[in-house]
VOGU-3710 file (C-alpha; in Angstrom, 3 decimals, decimal comma):
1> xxxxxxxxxx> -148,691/211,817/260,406  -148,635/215,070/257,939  -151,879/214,164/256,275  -153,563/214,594/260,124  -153,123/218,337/261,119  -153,208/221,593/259,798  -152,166/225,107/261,018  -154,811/227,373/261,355  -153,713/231,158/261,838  -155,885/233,340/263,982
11> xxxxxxxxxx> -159,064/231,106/263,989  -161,486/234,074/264,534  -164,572/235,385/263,039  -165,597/233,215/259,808  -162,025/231,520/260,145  -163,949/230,280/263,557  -165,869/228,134/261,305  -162,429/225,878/259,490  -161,718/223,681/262,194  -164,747/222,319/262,937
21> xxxxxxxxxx> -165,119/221,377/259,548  -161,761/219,571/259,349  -162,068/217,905/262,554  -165,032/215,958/260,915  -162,766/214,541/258,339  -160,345/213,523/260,897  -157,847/216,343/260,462  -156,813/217,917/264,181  -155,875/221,533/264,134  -153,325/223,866/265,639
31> xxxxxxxxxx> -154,216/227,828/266,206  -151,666/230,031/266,277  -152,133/233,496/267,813  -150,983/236,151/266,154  -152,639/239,248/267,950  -151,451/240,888/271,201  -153,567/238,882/273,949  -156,110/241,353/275,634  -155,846/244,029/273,628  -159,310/245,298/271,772
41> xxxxxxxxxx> -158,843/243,789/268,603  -158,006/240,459/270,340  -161,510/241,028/272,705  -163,429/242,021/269,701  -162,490/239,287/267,549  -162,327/236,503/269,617  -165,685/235,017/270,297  -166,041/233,239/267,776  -163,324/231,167/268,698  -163,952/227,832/270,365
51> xxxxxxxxxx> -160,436/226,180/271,660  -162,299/222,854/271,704  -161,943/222,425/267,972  -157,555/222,759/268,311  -155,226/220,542/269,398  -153,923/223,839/271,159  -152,857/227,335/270,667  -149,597/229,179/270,485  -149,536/232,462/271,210  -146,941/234,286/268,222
61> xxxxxxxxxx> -144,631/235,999/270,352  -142,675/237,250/267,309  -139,782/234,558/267,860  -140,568/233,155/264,364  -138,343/230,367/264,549  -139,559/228,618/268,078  -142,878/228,714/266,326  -141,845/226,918/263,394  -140,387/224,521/265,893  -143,828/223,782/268,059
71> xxxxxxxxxx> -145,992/223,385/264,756  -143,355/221,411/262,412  -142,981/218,470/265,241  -146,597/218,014/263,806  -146,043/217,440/260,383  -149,168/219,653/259,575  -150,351/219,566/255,606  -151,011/223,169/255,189  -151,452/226,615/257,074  -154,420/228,279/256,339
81> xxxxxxxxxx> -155,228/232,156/257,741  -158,298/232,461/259,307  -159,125/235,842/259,249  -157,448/239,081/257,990  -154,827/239,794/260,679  -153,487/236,209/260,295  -152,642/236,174/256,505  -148,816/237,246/256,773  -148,165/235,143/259,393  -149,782/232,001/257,766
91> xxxxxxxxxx> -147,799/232,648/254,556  -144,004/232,884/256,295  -145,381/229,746/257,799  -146,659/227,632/254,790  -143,387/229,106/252,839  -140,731/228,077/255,771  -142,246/224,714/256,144  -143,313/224,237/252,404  -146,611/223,931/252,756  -149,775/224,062/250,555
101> xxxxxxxxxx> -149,708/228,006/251,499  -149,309/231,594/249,564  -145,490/232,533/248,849  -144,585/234,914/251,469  -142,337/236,599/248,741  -145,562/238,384/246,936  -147,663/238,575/250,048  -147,198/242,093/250,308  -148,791/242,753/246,723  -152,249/240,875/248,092
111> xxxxxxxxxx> -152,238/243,497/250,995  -150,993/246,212/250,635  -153,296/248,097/248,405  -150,736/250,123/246,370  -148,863/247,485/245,555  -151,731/245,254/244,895  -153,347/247,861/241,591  -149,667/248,574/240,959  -149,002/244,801/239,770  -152,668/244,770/238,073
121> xxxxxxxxxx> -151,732/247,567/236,173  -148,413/245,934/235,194  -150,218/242,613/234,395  -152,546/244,563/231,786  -156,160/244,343/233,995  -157,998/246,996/235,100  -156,989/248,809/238,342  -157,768/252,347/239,757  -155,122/254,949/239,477  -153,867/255,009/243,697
131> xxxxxxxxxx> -151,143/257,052/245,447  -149,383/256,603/248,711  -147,511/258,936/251,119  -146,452/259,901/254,461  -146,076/263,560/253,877  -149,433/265,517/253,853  -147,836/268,615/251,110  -147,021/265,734/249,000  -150,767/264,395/249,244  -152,085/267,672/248,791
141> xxxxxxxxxx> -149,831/267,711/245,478  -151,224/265,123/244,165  -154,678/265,823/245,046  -154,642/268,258/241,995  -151,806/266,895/240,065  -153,299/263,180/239,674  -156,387/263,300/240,980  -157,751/266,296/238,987  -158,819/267,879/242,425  -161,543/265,000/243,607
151> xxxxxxxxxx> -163,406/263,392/244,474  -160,939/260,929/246,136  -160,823/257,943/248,447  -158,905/257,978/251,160  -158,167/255,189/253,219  -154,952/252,889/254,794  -152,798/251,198/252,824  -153,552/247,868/254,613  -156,440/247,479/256,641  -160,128/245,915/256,579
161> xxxxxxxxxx> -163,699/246,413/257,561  -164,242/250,049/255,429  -161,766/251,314/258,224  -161,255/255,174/257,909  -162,381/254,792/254,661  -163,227/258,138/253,178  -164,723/260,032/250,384  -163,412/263,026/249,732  -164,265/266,146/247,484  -162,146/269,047/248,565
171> xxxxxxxxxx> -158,658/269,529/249,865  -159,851/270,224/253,659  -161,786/267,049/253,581  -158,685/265,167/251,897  -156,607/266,406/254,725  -158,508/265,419/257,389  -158,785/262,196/256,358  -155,036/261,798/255,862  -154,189/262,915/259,359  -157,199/260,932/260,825
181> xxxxxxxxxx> -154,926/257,851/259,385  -151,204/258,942/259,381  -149,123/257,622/262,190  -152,269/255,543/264,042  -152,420/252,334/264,146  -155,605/250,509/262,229  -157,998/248,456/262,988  -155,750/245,499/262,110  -153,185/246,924/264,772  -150,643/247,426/261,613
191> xxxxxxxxxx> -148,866/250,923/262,020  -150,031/253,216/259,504  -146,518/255,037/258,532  -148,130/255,712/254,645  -151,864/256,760/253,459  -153,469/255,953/250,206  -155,294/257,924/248,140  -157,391/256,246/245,459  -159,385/257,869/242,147  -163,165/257,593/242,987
201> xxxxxxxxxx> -164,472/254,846/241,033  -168,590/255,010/239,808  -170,076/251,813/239,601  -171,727/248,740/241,702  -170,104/247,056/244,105  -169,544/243,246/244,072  -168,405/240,901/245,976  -166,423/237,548/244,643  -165,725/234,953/246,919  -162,951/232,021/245,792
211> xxxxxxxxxx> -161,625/228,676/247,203  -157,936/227,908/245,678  -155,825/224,708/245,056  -152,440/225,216/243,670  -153,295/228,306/241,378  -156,733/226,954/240,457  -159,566/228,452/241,521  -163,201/228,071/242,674  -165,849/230,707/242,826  -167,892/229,502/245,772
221> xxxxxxxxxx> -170,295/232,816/245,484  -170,554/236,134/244,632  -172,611/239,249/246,359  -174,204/242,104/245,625  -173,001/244,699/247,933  -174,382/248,426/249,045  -173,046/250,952/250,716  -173,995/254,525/252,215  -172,182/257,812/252,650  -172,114/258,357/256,597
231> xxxxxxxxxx> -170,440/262,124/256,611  -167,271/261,434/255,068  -167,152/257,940/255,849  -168,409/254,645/253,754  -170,199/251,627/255,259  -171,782/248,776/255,127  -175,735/248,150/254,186  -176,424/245,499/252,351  -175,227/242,329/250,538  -177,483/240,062/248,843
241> xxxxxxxxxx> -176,257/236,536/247,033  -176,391/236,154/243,589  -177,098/233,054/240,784  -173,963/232,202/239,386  -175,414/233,014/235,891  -175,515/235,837/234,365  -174,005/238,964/231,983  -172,245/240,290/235,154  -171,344/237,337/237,277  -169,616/236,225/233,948
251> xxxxxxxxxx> -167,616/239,129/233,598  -166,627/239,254/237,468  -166,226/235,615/237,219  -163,126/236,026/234,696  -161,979/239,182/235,993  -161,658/237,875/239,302  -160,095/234,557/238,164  -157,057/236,995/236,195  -156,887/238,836/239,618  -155,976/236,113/241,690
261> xxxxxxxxxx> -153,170/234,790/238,847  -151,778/238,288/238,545  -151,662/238,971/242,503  -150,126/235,082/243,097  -153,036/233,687/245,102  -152,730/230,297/245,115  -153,932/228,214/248,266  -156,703/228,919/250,377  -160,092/231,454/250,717  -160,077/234,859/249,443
271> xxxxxxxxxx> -162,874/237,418/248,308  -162,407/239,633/245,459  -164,180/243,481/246,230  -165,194/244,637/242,534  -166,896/247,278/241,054  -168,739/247,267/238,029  -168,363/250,157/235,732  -169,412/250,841/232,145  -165,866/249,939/231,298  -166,100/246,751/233,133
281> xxxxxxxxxx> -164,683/245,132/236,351  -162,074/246,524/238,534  -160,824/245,588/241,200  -161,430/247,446/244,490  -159,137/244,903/246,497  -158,221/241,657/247,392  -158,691/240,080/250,777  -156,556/236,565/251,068  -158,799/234,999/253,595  -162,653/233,792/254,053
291> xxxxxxxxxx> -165,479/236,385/253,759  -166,382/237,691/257,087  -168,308/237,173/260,176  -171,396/234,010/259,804  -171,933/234,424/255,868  -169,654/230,794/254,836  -172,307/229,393/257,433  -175,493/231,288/256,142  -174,215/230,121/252,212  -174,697/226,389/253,103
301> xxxxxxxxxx> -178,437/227,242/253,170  -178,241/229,193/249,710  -175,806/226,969/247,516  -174,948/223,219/246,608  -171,195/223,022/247,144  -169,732/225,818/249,658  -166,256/227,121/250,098  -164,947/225,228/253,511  -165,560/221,786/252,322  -163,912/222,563/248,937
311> xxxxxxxxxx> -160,696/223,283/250,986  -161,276/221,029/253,561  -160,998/218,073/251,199  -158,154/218,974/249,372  -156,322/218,985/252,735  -156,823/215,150/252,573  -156,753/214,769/248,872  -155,935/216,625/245,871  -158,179/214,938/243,681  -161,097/216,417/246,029
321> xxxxxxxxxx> -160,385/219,742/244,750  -162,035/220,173/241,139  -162,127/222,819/239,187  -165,686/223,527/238,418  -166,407/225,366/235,166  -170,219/225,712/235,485  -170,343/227,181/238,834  -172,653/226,632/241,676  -176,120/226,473/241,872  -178,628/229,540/244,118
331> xxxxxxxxxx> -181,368/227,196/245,821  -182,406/229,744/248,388  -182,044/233,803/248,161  -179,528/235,445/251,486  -178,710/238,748/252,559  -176,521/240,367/255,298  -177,838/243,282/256,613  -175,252/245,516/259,075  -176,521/247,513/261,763  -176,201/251,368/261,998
341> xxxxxxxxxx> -176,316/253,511/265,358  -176,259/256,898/265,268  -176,133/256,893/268,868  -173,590/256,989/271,377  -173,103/256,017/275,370  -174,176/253,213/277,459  -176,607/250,847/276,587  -178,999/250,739/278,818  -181,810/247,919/277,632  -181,951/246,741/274,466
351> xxxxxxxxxx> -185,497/246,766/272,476  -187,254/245,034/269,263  -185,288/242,011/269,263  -188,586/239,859/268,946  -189,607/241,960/266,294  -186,672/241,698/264,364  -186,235/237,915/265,452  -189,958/237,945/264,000  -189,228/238,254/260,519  -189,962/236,159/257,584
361> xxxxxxxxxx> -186,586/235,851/256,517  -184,996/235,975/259,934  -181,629/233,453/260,278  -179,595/234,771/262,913  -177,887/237,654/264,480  -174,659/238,694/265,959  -174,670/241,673/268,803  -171,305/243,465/269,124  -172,585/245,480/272,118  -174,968/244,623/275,023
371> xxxxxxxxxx> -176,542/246,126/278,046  -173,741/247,962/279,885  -171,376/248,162/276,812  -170,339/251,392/275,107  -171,869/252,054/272,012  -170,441/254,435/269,144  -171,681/255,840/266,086  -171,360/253,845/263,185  -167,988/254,297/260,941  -166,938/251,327/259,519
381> xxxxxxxxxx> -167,806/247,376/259,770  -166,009/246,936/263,505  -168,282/250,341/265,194  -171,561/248,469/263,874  -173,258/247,733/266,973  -174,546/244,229/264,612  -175,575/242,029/261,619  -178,596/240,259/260,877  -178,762/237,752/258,732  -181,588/236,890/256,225
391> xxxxxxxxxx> -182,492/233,561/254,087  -185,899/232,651/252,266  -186,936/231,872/248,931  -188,633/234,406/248,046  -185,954/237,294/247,640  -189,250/240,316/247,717  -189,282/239,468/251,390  -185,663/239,814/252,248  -186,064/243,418/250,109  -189,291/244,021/252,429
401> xxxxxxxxxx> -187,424/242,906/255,772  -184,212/244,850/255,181  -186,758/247,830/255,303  -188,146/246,676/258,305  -184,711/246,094/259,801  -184,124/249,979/258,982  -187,520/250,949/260,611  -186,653/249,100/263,800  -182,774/249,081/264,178  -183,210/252,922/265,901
411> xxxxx> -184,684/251,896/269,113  -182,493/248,728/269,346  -180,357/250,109/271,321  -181,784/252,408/273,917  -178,706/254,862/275,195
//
């Protein structure tokens, strides 16, 4: 009866994409809740979710042991998190009912950022030199005293999504950034009673996504990710897919694979943010779950084997899961391309979607906001009003459509 269902924990943006993958091998699924129903991280996030694919749903109330009780009358295999808010939960899970899962005794080193460079650094692999506080003098202390005076990032201890990320060069920009964070809660709804501050690292950003089987590890694909300064904060541009091959895949390849040892990652999706520097790879962090939003969907279109049906057969069968040495193989070029407003109010009609639908390389798209919604300036990944999504062979015209994307995305939304 085990072998037939599996515990999936907050089912919502790519982790939208598990079940229906698992149903097709016969395995029937059971979402768990973990996020406070209604709120506007459980609106935002939940659209992607499709109750059709479950068994049914729990809502986590917090009484941890009557929800060990509903789900272990199942006999599930595993408990896998589906997206970022659902990773502690799914690991006291997998570890109470000893379960292919991550041991919820080191999940705190795989989210909490301090903690996570901490153990790199004690594990000998690169890490940035980081800093945490609640007290804004003591920040301001180490501003100079570790930090050499900036520049500096600034950012929670244990969010997602670039949230209140921040580069700062000077002292007043270090301590707004601190109190924009202190005391708030994030974007994952977690309480932010600390605030990291983080050397600024030079280099290109990468990013390295993994499928795991008992401590052995996949890389399913890796990106090439840009960013842009918005005022003080950092977001999203671009990410393009890369071959597996290559002087720099290599390198992020084994760094990443030493990452996820050191940081005790051993069952499930996860995506490695690295940057490149002359010295090498380091890690930026670790997110335990699937990359975001419709790219694990786009990357069936790009690559031969792809990271769902790797874990969705070792849910059946062990000897599904193989450890493949050479990698995977790029048959079509991808990008993911994030929206920007600079705008803010009420949309009132929305404009170009033909032309941007009209694009070579066009695959999909995903609207946050419509007519009638509120729209914000852009901040960090959850205030982009959007994504588009690109795919063709030739990877000149995704380079020539993320221009046009640019050109267009101003008038989108009409405010």
């Amino acid at each position: 009866m085990g072998k037939n269902y599996c515990v999936i924990v907050d089912a919502y943006s790519s982790g939208a994409l598990i079940a229906p993958r698992l149903k097709e091998i016969g395995v029937e699924c059971i979402h768990v809740n973990s996020i406070v129903p209604n709120s506007n991280l459980y609106n935002f996030l939940r659209g992607a979710y499709d109750e059709s694919d479950f068994l049914f749903e729990l809502d986590y109330n917090g009484n941890f042991d009557d929800t060990i009780s509903a789900v272990a009358a199942y006999g599930p295999v595993c408990v896998i998190a589906g997206c970022h808010t659902g990773v502690l939960l799914a690991d006291m899970m997998g570890t109470k009912l000893g379960l292919h899962s991550n041991n919820a005794e080191t999940t705190e080193m795989r989210i909490n950022k301090f903690k996570m460079h901490a153990r790199l650094r004690q594990c000998g692999l690169s890490y940035i030199k980081s800093y945490m506080s609640n007290d804004l003098d003591e920040f301001k202390t180490a501003f100079y005293s570790v930090f050499g005076g900036g520049p500096v990032i600034v950012k929670p201890k244990d969010s997602a999504a670039t949230d209140s990320v921040s580069l700062c060069y000077n002292e007043s920009e270090m301590a707004a950034a601190f109190n924009g964070i202190i005391h708030k809660h994030n974007l994952m709804n977690i309480y932010n009673d600390d605030v990291l501050m983080q050397e600024f690292i030079k280099g290109d950003e990468y990013t390295v996504n993994s499928v795991s089987f008992q401590g052995r590890h996949i890389i399913t694909d890796i990106w090439d990710g840009r960013k842009v300064k918005k005022d003080r904060h950092i977001i999203y541009d671009i990410q393009n897919l890369l071959p597996y091959e290559g002087i720099i895949q290599n390198s992020l390849v084994e760094y990443t694979k030493n990452v996820l040892d050191a940081l005790g990652f051993e069952f499930g999706f996860s995506h490695c943010e690295v940057f490149m520097t002359e010295h090498g790879p380091v890690l930026i962090e670790l997110n335990p779950r699937l990359f975001g939003s419709q790219v694990p969907k786009l990357t069936f279109n790009c690559i031969d084997e792809c990271p769902i049906p790797r874990l969705v057969s070792s849910v059946i069968s062990e000897k599904s899961f193989v450890n493949v040495e050479n990698g995977y193989r790029l048959k079509n070029h991808a990008a993911v391309v994030d929206l920007i407003s600079n705008k803010q109010g009420i949309v009132k009609a929305l404009n170009n979607i033909d032309k941007i639908e009209a694009l070579e390389s066009f695959w999909g798209m995903d609207f946050h906001v419509n007519v009638g919604d509120e729209i914000k300036a852009t901040i960090d990944l959850f205030s982009s009003p959007g994504t588009v999504f690109l795919f063709h062979t030739d990877e000149s015209v995704i380079a020539k459509n993320h221009a046009d994307i640019r050109r267009l995305e101003g008038e989108v939304f009409l405010v």
